[in-house]
N, CA, C and O atoms as CSV, one atom per row, in Angstrom:
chain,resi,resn,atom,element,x,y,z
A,1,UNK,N,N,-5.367,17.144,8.613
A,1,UNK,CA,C,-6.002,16.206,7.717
A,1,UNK,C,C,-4.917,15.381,7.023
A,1,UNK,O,O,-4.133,15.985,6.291
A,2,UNK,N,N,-4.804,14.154,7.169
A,2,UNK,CA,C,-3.112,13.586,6.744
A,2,UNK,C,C,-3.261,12.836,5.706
A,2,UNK,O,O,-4.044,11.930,5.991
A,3,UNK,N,N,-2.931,12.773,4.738
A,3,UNK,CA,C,-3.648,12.202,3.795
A,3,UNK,C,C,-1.940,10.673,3.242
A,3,UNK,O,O,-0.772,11.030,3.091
A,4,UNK,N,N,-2.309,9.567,3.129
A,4,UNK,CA,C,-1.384,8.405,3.179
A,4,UNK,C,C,-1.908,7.618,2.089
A,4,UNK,O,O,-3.017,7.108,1.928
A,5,UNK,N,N,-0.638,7.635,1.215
A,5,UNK,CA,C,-1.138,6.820,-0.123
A,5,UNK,C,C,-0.219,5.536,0.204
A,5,UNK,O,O,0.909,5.650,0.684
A,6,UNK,N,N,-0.719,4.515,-0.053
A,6,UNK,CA,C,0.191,2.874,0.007
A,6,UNK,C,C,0.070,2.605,-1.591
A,6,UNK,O,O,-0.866,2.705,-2.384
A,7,UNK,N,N,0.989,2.344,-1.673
A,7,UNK,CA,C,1.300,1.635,-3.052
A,7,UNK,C,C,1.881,0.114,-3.058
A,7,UNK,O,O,2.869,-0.292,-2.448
A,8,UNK,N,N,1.077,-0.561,-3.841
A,8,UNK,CA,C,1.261,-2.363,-3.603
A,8,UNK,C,C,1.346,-2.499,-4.897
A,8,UNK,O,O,0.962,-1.689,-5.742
A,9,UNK,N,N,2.066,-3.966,-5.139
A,9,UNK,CA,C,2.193,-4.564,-6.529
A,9,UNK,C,C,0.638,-5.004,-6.620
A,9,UNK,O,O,0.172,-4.783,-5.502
A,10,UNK,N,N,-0.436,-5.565,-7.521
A,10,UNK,CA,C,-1.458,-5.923,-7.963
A,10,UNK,C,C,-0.919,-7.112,-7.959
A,10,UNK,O,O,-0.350,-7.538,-8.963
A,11,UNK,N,N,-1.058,-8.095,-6.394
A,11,UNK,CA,C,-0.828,-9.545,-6.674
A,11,UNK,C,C,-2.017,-10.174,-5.448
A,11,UNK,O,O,-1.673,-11.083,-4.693
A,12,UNK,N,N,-3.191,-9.661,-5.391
A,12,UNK,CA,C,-3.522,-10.568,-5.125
A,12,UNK,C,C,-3.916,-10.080,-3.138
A,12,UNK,O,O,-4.252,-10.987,-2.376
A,13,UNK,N,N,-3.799,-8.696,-2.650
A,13,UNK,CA,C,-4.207,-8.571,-1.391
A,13,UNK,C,C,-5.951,-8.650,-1.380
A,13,UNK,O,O,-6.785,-8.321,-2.224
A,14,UNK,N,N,-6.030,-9.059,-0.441
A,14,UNK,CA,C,-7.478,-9.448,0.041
A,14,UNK,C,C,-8.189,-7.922,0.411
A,14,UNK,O,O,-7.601,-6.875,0.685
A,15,UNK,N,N,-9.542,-8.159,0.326
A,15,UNK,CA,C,-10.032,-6.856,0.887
A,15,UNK,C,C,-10.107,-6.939,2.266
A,15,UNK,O,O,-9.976,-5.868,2.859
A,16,UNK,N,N,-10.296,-8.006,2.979
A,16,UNK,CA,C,-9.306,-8.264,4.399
A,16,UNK,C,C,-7.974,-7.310,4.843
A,16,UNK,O,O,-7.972,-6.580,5.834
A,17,UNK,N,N,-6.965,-7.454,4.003
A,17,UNK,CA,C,-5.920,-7.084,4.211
A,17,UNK,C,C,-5.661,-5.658,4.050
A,17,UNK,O,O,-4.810,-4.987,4.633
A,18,UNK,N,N,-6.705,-5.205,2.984
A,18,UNK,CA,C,-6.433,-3.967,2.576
A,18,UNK,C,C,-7.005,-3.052,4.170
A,18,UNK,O,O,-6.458,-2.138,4.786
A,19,UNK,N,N,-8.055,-3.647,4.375
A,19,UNK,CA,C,-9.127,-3.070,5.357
A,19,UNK,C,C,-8.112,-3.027,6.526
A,19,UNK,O,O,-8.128,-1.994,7.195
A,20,UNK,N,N,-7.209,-4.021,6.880
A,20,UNK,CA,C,-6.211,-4.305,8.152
A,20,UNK,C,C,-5.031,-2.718,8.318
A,20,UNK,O,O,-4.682,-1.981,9.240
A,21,UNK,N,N,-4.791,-2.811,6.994
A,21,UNK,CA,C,-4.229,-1.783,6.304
A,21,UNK,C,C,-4.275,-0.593,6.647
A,21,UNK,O,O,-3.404,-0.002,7.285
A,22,UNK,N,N,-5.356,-0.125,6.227
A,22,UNK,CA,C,-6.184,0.932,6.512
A,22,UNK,C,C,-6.346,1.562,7.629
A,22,UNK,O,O,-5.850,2.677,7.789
A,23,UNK,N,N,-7.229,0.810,8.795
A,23,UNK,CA,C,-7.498,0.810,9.679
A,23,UNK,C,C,-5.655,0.822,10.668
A,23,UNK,O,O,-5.543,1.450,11.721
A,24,UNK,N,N,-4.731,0.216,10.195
A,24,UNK,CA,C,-3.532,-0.141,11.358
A,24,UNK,C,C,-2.667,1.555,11.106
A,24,UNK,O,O,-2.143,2.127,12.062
A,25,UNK,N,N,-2.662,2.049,9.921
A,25,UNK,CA,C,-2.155,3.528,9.546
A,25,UNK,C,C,-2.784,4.075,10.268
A,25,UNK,O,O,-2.247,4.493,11.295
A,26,UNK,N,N,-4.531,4.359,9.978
A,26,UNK,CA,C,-4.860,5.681,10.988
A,26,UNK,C,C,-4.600,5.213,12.186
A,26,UNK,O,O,-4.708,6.213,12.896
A,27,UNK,N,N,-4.373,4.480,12.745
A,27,UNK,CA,C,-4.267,3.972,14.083
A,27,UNK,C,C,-3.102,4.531,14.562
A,27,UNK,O,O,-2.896,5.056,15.655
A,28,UNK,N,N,-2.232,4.332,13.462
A,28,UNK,CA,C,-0.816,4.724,13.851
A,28,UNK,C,C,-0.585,6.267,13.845
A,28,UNK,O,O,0.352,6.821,14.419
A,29,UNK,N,N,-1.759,7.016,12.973
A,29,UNK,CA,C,-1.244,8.866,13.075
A,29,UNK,C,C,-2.235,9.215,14.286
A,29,UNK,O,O,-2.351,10.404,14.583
A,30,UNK,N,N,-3.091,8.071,15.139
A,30,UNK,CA,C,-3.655,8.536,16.031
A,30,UNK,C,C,-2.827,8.821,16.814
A,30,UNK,O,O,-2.637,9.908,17.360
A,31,UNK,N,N,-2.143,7.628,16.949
A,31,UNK,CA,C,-1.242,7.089,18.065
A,31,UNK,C,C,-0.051,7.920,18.128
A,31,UNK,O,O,0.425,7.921,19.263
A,32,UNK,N,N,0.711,8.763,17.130
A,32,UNK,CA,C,1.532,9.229,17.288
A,32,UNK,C,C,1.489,10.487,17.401
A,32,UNK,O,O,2.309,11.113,18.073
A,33,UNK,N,N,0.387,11.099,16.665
A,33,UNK,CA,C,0.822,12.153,16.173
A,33,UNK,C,C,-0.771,12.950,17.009
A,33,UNK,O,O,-0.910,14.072,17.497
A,34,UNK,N,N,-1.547,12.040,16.904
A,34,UNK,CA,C,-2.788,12.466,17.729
A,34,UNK,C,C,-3.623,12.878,16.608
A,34,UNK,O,O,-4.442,13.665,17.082
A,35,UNK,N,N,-3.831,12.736,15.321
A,35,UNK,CA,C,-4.900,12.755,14.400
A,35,UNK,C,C,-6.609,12.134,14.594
A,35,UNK,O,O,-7.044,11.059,15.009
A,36,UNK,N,N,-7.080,13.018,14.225
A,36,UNK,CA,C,-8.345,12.613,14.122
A,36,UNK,C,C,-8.786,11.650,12.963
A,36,UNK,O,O,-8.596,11.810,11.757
A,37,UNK,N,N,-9.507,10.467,13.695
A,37,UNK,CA,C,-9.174,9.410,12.481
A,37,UNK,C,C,-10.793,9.681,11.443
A,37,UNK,O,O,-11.011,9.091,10.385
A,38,UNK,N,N,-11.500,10.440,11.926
A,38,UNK,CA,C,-12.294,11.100,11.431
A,38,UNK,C,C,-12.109,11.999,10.099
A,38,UNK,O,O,-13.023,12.165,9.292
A,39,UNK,N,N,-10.654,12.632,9.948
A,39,UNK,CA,C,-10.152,13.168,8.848
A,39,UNK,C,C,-8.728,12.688,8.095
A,39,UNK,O,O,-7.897,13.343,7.466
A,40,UNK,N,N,-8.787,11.627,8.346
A,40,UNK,CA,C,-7.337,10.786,7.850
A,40,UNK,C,C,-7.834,9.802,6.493
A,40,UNK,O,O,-8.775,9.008,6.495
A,41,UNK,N,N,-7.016,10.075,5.488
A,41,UNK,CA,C,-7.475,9.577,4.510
A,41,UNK,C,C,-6.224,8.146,4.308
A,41,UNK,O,O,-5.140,7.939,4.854
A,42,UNK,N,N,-6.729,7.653,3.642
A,42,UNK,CA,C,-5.557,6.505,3.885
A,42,UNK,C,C,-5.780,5.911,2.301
A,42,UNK,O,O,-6.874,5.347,2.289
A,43,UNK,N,N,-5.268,5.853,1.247
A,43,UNK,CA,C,-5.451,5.369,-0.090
A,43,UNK,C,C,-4.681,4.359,-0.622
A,43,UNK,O,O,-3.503,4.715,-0.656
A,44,UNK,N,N,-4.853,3.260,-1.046
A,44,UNK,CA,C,-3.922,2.128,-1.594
A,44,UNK,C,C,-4.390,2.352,-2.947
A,44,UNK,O,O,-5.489,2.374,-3.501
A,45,UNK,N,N,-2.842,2.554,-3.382
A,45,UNK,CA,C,-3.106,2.175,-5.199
A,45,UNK,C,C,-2.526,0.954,-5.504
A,45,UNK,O,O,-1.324,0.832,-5.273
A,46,UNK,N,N,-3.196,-0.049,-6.017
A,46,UNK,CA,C,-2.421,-0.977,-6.591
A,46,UNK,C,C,-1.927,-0.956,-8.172
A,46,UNK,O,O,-2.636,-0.711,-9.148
A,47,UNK,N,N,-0.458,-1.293,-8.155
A,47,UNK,CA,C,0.043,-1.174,-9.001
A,47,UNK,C,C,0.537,-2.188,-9.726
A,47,UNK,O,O,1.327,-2.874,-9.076
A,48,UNK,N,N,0.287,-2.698,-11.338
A,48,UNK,CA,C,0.722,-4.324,-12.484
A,48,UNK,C,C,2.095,-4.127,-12.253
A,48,UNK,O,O,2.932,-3.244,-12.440
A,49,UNK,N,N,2.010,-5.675,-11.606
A,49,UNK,CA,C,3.975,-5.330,-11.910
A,49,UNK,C,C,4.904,-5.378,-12.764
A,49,UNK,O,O,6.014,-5.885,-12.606
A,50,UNK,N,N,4.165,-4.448,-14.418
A,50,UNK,CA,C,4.576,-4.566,-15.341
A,50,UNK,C,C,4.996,-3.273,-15.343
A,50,UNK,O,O,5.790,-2.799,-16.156
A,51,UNK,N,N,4.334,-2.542,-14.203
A,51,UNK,CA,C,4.560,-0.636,-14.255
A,51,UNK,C,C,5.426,-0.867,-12.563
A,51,UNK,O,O,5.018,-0.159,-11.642
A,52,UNK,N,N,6.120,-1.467,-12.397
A,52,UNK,CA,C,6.321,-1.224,-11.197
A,52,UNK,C,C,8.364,-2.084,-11.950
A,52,UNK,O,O,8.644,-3.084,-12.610
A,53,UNK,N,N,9.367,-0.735,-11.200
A,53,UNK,CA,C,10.467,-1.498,-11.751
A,53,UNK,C,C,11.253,-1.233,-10.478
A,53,UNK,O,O,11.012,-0.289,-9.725
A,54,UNK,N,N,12.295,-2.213,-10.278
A,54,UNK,CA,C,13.566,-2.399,-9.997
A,54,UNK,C,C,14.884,-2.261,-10.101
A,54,UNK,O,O,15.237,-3.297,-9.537
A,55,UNK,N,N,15.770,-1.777,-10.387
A,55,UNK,CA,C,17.043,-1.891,-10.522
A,55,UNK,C,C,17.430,-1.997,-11.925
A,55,UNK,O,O,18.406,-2.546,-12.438
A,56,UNK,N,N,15.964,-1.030,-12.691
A,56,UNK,CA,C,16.349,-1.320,-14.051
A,56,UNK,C,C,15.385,-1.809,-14.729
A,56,UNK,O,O,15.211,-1.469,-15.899
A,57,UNK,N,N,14.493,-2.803,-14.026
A,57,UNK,CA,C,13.926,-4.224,-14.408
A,57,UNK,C,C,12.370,-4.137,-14.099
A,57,UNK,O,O,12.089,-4.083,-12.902
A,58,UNK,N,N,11.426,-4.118,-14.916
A,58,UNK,CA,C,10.274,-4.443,-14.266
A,58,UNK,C,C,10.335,-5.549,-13.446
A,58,UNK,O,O,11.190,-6.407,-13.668
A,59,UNK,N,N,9.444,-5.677,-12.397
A,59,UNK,CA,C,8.699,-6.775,-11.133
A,59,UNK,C,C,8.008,-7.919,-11.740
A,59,UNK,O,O,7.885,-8.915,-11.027
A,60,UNK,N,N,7.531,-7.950,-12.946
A,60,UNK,CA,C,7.196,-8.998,-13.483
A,60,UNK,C,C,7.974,-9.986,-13.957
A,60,UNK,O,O,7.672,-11.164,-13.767
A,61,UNK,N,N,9.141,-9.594,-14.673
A,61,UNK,CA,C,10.582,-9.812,-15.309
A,61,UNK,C,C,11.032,-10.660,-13.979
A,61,UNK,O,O,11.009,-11.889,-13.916
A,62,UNK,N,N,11.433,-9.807,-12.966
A,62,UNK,CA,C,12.428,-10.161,-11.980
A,62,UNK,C,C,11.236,-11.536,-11.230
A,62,UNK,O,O,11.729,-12.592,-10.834
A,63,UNK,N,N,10.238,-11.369,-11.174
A,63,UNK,CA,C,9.291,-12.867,-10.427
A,63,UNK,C,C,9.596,-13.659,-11.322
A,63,UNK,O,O,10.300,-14.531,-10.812
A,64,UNK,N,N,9.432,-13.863,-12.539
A,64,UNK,CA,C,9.141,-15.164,-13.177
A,64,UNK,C,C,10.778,-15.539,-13.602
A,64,UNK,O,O,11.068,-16.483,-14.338
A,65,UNK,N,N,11.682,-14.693,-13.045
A,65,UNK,CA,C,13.322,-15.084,-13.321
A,65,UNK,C,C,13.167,-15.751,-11.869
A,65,UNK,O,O,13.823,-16.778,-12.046
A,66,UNK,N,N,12.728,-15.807,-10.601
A,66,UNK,CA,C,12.682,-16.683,-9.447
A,66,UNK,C,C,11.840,-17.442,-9.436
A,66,UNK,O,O,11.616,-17.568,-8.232
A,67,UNK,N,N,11.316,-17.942,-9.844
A,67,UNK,CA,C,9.948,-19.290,-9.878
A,67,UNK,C,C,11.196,-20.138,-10.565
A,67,UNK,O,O,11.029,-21.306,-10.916
């Protein structure tokens, strides 16, 4: 039972993308490992990139220093 957490900044993925997501992981513990995609859990947390840091630096900090 394989259980796969993704963690993303909160900017904006589509439920398109998330679904692409989803679906391309279990694909991939089918494919490798031979999992049943029947018991594969696959979880995205999205995360403010005010809680998400860098080199020190929150992700919010470091975007609006590149714009």
């Amino acid at each position: 039972m394989p259980y796969v957490n993704i963690k993303i900044t909160r900017e904006g993925a589509t439920a398109e993308q998330k679904k692409a997501l989803i679906a391309g992981v279990t694909q991939l513990l089918v494919d490798t490992l031979g999992k049943n995609p029947a018991s594969t859990f696959v979880i995205i947390d999205e995360v403010d990139t005010d809680n998400w840091g860098l080199g020190g630096r929150p992700v919010t900090e470091l975007r609006n220093e590149s714009q």
